[in-house]
VOLO-518562 format. One record per residue (C-alpha): residue in one letter; x, y, z. Coordinates in steps of 0.2 Angstrom, whole numbers, padded with zeros to 4 digits. Each point is the difference from the previous one (the first is absolute). Example, Ala and Ser with C-alpha at 12.3 -4.5 7.8 and 13.67 -1.06 7.14 Angstrom:
// VOLO-518562
('a', (0062, -0022, 0039))
('s', (0006, 0017, -0003))
This chain:
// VOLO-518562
('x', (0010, 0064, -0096))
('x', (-0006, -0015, -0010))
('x', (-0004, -0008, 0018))
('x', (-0011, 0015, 0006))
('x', (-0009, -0001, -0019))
('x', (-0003, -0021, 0002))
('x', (-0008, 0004, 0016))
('x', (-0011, 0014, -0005))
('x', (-0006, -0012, -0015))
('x', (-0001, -0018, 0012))
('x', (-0010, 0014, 0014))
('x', (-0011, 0004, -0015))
('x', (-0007, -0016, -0006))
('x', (0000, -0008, 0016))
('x', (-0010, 0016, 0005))
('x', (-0013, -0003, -0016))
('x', (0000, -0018, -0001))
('x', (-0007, 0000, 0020))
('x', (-0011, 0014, 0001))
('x', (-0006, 0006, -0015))
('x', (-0001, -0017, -0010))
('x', (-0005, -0011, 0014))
('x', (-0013, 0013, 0006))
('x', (-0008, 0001, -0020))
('x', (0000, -0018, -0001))
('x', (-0006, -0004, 0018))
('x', (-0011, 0015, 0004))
('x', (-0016, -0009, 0000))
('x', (0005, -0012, 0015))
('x', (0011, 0016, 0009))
('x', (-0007, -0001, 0019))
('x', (0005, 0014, 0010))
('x', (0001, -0009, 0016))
('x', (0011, -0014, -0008))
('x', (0019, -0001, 0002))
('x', (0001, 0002, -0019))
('x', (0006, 0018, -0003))
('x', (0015, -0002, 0018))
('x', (0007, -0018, -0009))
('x', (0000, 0013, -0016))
('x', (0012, 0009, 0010))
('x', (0010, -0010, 0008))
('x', (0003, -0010, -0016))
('x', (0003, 0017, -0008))
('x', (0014, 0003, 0014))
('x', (0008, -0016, -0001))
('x', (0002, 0000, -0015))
('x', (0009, 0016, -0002))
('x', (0011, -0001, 0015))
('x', (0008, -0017, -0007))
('x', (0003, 0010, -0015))
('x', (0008, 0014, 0010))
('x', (0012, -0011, 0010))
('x', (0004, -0010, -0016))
('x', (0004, 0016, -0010))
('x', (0006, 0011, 0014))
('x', (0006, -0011, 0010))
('x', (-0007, 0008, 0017))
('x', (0000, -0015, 0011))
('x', (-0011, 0005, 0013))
('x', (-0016, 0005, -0014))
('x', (0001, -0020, -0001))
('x', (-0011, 0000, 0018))
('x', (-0012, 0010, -0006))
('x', (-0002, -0013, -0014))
('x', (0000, -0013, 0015))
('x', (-0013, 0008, 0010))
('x', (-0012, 0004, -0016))
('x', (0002, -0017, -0007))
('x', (-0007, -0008, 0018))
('x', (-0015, 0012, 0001))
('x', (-0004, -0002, -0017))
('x', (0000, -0022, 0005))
('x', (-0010, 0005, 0015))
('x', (-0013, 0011, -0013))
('x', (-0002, -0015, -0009))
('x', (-0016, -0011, 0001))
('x', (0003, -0014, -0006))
('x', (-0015, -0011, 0007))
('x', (-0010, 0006, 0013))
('x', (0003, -0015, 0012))
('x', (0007, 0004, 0016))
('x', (0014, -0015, -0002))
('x', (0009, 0011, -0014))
('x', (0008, 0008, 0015))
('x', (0013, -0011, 0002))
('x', (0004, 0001, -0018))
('x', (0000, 0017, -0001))
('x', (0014, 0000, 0016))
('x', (0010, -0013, -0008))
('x', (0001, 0009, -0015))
('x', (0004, 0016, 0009))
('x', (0014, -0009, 0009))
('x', (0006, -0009, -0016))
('x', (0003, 0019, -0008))
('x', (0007, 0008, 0012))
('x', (0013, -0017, 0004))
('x', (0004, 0003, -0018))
('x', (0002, 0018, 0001))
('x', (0013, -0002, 0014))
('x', (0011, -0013, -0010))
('x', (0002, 0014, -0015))
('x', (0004, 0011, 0012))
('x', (0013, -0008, 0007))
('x', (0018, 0008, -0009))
('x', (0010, -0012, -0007))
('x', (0013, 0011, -0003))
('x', (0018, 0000, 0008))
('x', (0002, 0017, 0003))
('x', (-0017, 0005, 0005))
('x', (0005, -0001, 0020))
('x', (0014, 0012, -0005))
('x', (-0013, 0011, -0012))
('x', (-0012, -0001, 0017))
('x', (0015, 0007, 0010))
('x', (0003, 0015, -0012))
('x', (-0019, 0008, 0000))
('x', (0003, 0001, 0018))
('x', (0006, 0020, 0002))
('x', (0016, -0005, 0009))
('x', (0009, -0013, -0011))
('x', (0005, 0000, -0018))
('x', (0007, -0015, -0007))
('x', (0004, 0002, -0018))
('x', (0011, -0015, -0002))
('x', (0002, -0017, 0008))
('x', (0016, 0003, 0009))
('x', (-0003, 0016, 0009))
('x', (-0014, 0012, 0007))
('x', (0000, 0017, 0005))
('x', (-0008, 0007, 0015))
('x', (-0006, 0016, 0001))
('x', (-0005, 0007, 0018))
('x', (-0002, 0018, 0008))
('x', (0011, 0006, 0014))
('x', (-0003, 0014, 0009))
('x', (0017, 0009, 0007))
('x', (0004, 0010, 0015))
('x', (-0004, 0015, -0007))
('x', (-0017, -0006, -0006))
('x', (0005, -0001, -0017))
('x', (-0010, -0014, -0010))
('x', (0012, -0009, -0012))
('x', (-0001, -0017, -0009))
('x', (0014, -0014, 0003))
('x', (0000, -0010, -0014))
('x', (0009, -0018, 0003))
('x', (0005, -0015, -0010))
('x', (-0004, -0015, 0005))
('x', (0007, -0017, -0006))
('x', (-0013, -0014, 0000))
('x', (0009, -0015, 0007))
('x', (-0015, -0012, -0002))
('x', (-0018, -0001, -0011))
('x', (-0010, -0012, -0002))
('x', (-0016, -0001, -0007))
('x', (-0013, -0019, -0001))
('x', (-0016, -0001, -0007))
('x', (-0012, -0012, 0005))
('x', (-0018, -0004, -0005))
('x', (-0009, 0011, 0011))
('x', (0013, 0011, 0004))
('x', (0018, 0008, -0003))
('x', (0011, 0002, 0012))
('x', (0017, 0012, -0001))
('x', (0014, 0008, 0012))
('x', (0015, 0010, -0004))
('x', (0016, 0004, 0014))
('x', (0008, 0017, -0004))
('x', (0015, 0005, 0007))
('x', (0009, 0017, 0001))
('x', (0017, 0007, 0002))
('x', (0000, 0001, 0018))
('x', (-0006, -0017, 0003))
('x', (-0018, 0000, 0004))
('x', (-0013, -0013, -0008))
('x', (-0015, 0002, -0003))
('x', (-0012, -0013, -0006))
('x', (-0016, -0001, -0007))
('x', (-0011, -0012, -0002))
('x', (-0020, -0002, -0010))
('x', (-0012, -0012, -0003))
('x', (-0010, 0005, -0017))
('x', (-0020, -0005, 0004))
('x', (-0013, 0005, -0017))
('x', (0012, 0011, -0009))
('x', (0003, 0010, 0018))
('x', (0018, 0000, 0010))
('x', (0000, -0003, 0019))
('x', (0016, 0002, 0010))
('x', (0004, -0007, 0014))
């Protein structure tokens, strides 16, 4: 509860001090056809979504931060010359290189808390998983076979740019199944 009235108050005063105090004290130079009022926004939105993935933690609300943040670089005029383009792409690169390495998880167990959000798997501890699948029978009954599943091996790396993590289950009949991921920007990717 203390979380949802923090954002209200942080949405509030972002909210006054980018419109309506910047619009009093900078009313005399507002030009419609200027980029002004969309950097407003887009200020406005990354601001608030940083403050939503840090009190929420909602992971993916961090993009929208990502994707305000470069339009509001690109809104920016900061000399009219045409060689601030470079610049401009340079910087845009530079934040979203950052924006990769934070979201990197540095975590052991975030291959295994990836495995788990899928809909099949459910791997509370270290030492075991449970999989959960759907079997029709031959009386077309639907019915829900739960197994347990021993991980044999899990490994998880990170690296600079990326994080890299596998796990080998095994169940009582015999049959392995592996997994493996490549985390890229926060994002897994299994191969």
């Amino acid at each position: 509860m203390f979380d949802i009235i923090f954002l209200i108050i942080i949405v509030i005063l972002y909210y006054y001090q980018i419109f309506i105090k910047a619009e009093k004290d900078d009313w005399s130079r507002f030009r419609p056809e200027s980029l002004s009022t969309l950097a407003r926004y887009l200020h406005f939105g990354t601001m608030i979504s940083l403050f939503i993935v840090i009190i929420f933690n909602i992971s993916w609300v961090s993009w929208i931060a990502l994707y305000s943040l470069v339009a509001l670089v690109l809104c920016l005029k900061l000399k009219e010359d045409e060689n601030n383009y470079w610049q401009k792409f340079m910087l845009i690169l530079i934040i979203i290189f950052i924006f990769n390495i934070f979201r990197i998880p540095t975590h052991p167990n975030s291959f295994q808390d990836y495995i788990s959000s899928k809909d099949m798997y459910q791997c509370v501890q270290r030492f075991e998983c449970v999989k959960i699948t759907s079997v029709t029978t031959p009386d077309d009954q639907l019915i829900t076979k739960v197994e347990i599943l021993s991980v044999e091996d899990y490994s998880f790396d990170t690296y600079f740019l990326f994080g890299k993590g596998s796990m080998k289950l095994v169940s009582d009949d015999g049959i392995v199944e592996e997994m493996k991921g490549v985390n890229v920007g926060g994002f897994w990717i299994e191969y």
